[in-house]
C-alpha positions as CSV (number, residue, x, y, z in Angstrom):
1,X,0.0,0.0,0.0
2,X,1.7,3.2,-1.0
3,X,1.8,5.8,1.7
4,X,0.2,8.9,0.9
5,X,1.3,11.4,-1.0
6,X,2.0,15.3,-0.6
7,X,-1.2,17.8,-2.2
8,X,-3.5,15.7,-3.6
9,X,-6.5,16.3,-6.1
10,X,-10.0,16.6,-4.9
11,X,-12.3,13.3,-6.0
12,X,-16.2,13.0,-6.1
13,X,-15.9,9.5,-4.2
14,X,-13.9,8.1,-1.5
15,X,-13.4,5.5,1.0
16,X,-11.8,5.9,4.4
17,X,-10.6,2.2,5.9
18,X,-10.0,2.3,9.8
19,X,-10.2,0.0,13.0
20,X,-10.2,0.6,16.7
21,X,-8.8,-0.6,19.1
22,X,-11.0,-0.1,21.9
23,X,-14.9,1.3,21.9
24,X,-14.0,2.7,25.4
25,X,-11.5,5.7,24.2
26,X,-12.4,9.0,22.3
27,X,-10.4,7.6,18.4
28,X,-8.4,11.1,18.3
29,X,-5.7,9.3,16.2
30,X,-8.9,9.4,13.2
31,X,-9.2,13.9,13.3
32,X,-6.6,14.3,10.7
33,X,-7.2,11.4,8.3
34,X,-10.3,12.3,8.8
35,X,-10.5,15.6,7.7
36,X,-7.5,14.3,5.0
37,X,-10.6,12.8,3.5
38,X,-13.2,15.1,3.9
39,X,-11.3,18.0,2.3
40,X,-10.0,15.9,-1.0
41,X,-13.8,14.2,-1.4
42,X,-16.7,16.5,-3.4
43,X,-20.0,14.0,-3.3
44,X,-19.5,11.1,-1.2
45,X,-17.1,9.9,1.9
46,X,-17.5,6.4,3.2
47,X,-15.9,5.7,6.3
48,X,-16.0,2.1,7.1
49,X,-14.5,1.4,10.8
50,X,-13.4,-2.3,10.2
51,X,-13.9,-4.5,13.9
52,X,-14.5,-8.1,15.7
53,X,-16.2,-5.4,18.0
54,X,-18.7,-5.3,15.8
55,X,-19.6,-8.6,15.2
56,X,-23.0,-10.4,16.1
57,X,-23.2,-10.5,19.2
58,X,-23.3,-14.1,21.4
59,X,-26.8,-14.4,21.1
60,X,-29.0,-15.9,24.1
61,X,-30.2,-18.9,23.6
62,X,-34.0,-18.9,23.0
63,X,-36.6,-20.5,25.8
64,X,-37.2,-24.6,25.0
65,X,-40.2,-24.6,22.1
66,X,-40.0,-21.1,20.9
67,X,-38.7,-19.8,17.5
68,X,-35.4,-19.0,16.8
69,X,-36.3,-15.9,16.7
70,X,-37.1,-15.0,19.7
71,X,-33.8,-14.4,20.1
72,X,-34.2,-11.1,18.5
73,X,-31.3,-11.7,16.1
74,X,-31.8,-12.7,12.1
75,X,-30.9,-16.0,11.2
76,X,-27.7,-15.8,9.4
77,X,-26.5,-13.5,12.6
78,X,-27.1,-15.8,15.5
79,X,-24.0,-17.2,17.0
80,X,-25.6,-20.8,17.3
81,X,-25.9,-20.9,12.9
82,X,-24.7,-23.1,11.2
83,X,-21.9,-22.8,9.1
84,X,-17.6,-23.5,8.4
85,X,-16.3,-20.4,9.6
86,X,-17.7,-17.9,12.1
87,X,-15.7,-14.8,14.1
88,X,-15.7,-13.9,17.5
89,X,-19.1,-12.3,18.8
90,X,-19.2,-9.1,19.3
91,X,-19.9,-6.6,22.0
92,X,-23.5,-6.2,23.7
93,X,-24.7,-3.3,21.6
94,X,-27.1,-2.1,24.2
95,X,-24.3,-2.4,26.7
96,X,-21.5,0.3,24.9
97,X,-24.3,2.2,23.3
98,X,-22.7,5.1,25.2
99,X,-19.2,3.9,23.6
100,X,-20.7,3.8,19.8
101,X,-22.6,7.2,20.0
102,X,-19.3,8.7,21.2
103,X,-17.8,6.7,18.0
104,X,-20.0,8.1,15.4
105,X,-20.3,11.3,16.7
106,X,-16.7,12.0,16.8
107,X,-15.8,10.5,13.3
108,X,-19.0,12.4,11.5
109,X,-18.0,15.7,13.5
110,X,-14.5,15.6,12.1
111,X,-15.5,15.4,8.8
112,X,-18.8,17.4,8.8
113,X,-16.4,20.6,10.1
114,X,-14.4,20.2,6.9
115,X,-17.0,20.4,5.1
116,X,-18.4,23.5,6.4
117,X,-15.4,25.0,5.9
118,X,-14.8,24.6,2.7
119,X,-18.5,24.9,1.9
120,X,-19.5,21.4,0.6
121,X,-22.6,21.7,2.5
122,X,-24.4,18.5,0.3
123,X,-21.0,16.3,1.2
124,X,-22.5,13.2,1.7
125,X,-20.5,11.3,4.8
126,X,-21.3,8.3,6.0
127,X,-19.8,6.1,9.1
128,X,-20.1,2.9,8.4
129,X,-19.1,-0.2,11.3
130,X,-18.3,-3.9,9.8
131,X,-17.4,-6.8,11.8
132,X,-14.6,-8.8,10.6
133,X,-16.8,-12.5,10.6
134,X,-17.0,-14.2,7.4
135,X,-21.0,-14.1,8.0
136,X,-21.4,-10.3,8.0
137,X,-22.1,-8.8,4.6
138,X,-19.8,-6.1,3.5
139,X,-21.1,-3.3,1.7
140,X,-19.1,-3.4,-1.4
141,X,-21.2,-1.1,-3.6
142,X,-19.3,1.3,-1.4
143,X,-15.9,0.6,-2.7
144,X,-17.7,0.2,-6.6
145,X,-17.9,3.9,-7.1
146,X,-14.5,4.6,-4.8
147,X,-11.7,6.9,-7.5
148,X,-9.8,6.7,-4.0
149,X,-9.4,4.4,-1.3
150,X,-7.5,5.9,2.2
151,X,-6.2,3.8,5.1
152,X,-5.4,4.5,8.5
153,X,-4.8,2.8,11.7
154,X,-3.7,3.7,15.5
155,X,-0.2,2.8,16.6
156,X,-1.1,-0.5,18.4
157,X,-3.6,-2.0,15.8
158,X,-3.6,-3.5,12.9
159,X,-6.0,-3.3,10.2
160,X,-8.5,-6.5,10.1
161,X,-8.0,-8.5,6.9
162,X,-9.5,-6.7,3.9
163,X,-13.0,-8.8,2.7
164,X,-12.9,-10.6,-0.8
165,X,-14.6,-7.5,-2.6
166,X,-11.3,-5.3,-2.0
167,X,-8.8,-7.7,-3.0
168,X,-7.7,-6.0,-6.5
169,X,-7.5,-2.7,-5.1
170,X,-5.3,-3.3,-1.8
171,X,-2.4,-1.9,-4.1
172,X,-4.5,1.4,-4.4
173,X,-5.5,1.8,-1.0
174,X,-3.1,5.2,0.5
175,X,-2.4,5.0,4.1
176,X,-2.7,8.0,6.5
177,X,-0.7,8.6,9.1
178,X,-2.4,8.8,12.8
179,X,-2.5,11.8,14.9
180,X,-0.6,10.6,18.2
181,X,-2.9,9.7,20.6
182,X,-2.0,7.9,24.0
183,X,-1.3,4.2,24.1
184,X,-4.1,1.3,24.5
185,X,-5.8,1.5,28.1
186,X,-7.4,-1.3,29.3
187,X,-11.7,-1.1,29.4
188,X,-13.1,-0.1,32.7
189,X,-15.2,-2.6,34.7
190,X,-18.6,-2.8,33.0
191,X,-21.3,-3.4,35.3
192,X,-24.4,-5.1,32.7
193,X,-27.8,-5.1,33.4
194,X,-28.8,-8.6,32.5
195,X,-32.6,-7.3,32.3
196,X,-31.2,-5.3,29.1
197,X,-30.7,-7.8,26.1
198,X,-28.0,-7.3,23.8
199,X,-29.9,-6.7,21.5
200,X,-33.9,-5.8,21.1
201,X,-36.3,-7.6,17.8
202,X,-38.0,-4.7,17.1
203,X,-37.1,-0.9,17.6
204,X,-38.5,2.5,16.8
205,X,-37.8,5.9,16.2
206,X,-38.8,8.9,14.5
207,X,-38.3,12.5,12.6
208,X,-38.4,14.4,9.7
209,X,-35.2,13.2,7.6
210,X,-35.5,16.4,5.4
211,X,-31.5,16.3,3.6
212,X,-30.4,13.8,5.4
213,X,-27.2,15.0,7.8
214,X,-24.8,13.5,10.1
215,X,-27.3,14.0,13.3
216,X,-30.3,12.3,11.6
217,X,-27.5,9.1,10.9
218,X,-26.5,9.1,14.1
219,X,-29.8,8.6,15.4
220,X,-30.5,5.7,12.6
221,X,-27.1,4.0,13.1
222,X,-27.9,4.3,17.1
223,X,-31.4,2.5,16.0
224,X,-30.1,0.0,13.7
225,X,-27.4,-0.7,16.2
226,X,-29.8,-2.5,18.7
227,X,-32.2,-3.5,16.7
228,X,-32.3,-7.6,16.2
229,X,-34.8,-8.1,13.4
230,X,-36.4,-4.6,12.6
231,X,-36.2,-1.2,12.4
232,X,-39.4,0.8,12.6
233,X,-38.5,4.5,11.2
234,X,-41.8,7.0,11.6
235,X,-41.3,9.7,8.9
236,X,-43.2,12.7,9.5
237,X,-45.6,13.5,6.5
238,X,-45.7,16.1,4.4
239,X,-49.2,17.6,5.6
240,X,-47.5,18.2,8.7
241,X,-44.3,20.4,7.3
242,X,-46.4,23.4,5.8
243,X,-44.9,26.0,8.5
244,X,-41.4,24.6,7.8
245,X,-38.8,27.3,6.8
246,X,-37.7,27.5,3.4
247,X,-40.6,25.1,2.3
248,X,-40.4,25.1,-0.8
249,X,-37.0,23.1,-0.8
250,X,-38.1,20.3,1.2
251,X,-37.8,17.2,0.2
252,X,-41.1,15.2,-0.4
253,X,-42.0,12.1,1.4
254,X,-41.5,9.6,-1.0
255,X,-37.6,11.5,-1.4
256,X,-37.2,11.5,2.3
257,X,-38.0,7.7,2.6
258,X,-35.9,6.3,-0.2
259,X,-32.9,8.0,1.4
260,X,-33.2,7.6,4.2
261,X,-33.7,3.5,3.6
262,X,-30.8,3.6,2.0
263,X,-28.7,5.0,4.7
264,X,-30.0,2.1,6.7
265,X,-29.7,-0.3,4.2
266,X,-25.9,0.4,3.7
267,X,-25.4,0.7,7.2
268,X,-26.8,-2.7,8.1
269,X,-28.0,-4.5,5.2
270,X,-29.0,-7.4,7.7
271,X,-32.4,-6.5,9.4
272,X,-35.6,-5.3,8.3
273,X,-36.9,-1.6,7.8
274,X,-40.4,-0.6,8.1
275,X,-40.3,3.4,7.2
276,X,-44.2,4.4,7.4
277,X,-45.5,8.1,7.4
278,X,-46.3,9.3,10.6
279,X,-49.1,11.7,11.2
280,X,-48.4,12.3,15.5
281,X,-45.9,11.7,18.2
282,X,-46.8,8.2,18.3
283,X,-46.7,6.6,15.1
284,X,-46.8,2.6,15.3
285,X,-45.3,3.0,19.1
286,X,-48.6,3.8,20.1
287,X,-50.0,0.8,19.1
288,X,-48.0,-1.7,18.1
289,X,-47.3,-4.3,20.9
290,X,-43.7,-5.6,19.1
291,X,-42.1,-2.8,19.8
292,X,-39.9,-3.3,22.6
293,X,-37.4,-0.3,22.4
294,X,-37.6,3.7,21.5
295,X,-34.7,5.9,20.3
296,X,-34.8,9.6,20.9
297,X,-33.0,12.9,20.9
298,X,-32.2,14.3,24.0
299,X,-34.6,17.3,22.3
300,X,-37.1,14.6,21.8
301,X,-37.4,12.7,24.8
302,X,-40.7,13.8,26.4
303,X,-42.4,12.5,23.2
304,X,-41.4,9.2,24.5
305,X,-43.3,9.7,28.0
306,X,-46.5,10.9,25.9
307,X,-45.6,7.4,24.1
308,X,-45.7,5.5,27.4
309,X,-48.9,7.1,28.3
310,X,-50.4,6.1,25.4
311,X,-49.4,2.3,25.8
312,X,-50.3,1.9,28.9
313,X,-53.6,3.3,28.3
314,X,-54.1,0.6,26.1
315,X,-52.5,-1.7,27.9
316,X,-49.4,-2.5,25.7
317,X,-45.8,-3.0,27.9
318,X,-43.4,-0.1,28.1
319,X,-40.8,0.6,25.7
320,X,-36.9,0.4,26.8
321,X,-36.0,3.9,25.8
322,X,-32.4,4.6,24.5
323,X,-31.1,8.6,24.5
324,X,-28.7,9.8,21.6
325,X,-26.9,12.6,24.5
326,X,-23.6,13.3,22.8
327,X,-22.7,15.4,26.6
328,X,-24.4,13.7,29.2
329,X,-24.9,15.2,32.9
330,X,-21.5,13.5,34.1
331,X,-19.3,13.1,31.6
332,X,-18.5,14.4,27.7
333,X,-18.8,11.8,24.8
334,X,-16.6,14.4,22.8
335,X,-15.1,17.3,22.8
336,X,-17.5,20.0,23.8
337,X,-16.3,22.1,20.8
338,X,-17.3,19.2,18.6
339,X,-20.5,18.3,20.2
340,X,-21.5,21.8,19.2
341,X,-21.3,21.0,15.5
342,X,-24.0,18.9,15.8
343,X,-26.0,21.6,17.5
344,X,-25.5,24.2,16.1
345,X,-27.8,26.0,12.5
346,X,-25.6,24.6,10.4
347,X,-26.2,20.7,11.4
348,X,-29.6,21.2,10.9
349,X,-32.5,20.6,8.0
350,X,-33.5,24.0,8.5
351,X,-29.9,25.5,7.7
352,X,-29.5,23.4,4.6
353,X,-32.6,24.1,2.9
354,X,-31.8,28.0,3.6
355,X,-28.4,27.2,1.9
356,X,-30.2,25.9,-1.1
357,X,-32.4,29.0,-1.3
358,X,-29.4,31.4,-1.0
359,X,-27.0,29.6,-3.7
360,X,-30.0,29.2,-6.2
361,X,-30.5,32.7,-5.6
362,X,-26.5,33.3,-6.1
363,X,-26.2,31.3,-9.5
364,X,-30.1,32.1,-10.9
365,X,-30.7,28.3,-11.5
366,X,-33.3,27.0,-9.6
367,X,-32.3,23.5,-10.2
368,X,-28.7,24.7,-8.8
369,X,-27.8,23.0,-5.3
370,X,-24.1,22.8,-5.6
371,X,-22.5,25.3,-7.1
């Protein structure tokens, strides 16, 4: 693999290979290659973080006489399948959801900030985590439409072995240096809840999705990330978005739910994905009784006790709730100055679509989003 160069020229698409080597430590030896990428890439920026980490998990075994899955994992997932070669589970995902938030909001920070800057404000990033088992599928459309392929690793870590699909192009895969970042600590005591499962059949969130950005794939990753068999993605409808800002650049339902399937699709290709228009808070939580577990914003979270009111009214069993909280109450998941990005004008739907309006406006071509 030839190390990377000095300047180089700006591509449409690119693909970032990485690993870590724990999910416990901030990956600040990823902020340079990083933003390496993100300055040199004009469209698209896949960043695939290679790791047994994220693996199936070791699945519980179901109760005597019930389905398989009742396990809340897809067949071809479960630790128990058959089959010649498997890889080592992977981590509880309910357990280090704390650990993966952190992951994928520091990686898409990095990058979204260098895009900003250099006003790509339609750069589309992704952050994408692969186990390294035989059984999980890799996403090799990814690597298809990839004029350049970068490489980077921390000091004490190796790259995984590259799947099948990249094996003609390991020669034209550049390798980034790390920024220094302190040596390999050992992972604190983690105290489980064995009431929590690793991972949950059937999850749900919720939102707009209007020009899909790195806060509204967080929040899908997060829910893809613990879900076993399906996702259930409410998508508010378009009756509902007539006071928006800058209307008349949103997106229209049927735009807003391809994308936003696809994201999940090439994020985890494995489960299900229900996306249904939603009308209310409560979409198919407030009636469905498969539903085990609810993602929210921390902005969002008292439409989830409106949700629990509703189920038990009807008598349906509460819903596990799981919080995307980039800076909890006791300690920061990133940098402050990073978890800002996200919060900020410019990370949102609202800032986008008034970008849009501004550059159409700027160039006199309505059809003009990019110039």
């Amino acid at each position: 693999m030839p190390a990377v160069p000095g300047p180089v020229g700006d591509v449409k698409h690119s693909v970032l290979l990485t690993t870590v080597h724990n999910l416990h430590d901030t990956p600040s030896y990823l902020a340079s290659p990083v933003s390496t990428a993100a300055r040199t890439t004009t469209e698209t920026l896949q960043i695939v973080i290679l790791s047994p980490f994220f693996n199936p998990p070791a699945a519980p075994a179901p109760a005597p006489g019930s389905p398989s899955s009742a396990t809340g994992y897809p067949a071809h997932e479960r630790e128990d399948s058959p089959g010649p070669t498997r890889g080592p589970p992977g981590v509880s995902r309910t357990a280090c959801w704390d650990d993966v938030q952190r992951l994928l909001t520091f990686v898409y920070v990095q990058a979204t900030k260098v895009a900003q800057d250099m006003g790509r404000i339609l750069l589309d990033i992704d952050v994408l985590l692969h186990g390294t088992a035989p059984e999980v599928p890799f996403p090799a459309d990814a690597f298809r439409a990839a004029e350049r392929i970068f490489s980077v690793t921390p000091h004490d870590t190796a790259l995984p072995p590259l799947p099948a699909a990249l094996a003609h192009r390991t020669e034209d895969i550049v390798v980034l240096a790390p920024d220094n970042h302190p040596p390999h600590t050992p992972a604190p005591a983690r105290a489980e809840d064995p009431s929590v499962p690793p991972l949950y059949p059937v999850v749900a969130l919720g939102g707009t999705f209007d020009h899909l950005h790195a806060g509204h794939k967080i929040l899908l990753s997060m829910g893809a990330w613990i879900a076993g068999e399906k996702l259930i993605v409410g998508i508010t409808d378009d009756a509902l978005l007539g006071k928006k800002a800058y209307k008349d650049v949103l997106e229209p339902l049927p735009v807003r739910t391809a994308r936003t399937r696809a994201f999940l699709e090439l994020f985890r290709p494995a489960i299900a994905y229900d996306l249904v228009p939603i009308a209310d808070v409560y979409g198919p939580t407030g009636w469905d009784p498969n539903v085990q577990a609810l993602v929210v914003s921390k902005e969002t979270l008292p439409g989830a006790a409106s949700i629990d009111q509703r189920r038990a009214e009807l008598g349906l069993p509460p819903l596990r709730t799981f919080v995307i909280d980039v800076i909890s109450a006791t300690e920061a998941s990133v940098d402050a100055e990073d978890a800002a990005v996200l919060r900020t004008a410019k990370m949102s739907s609202t800032y986008i679509r008034e970008w849009i309006v501004k550059n159409r406006e700027r160039t006199g071509d309505v059809n003009d989003v990019e110039s």
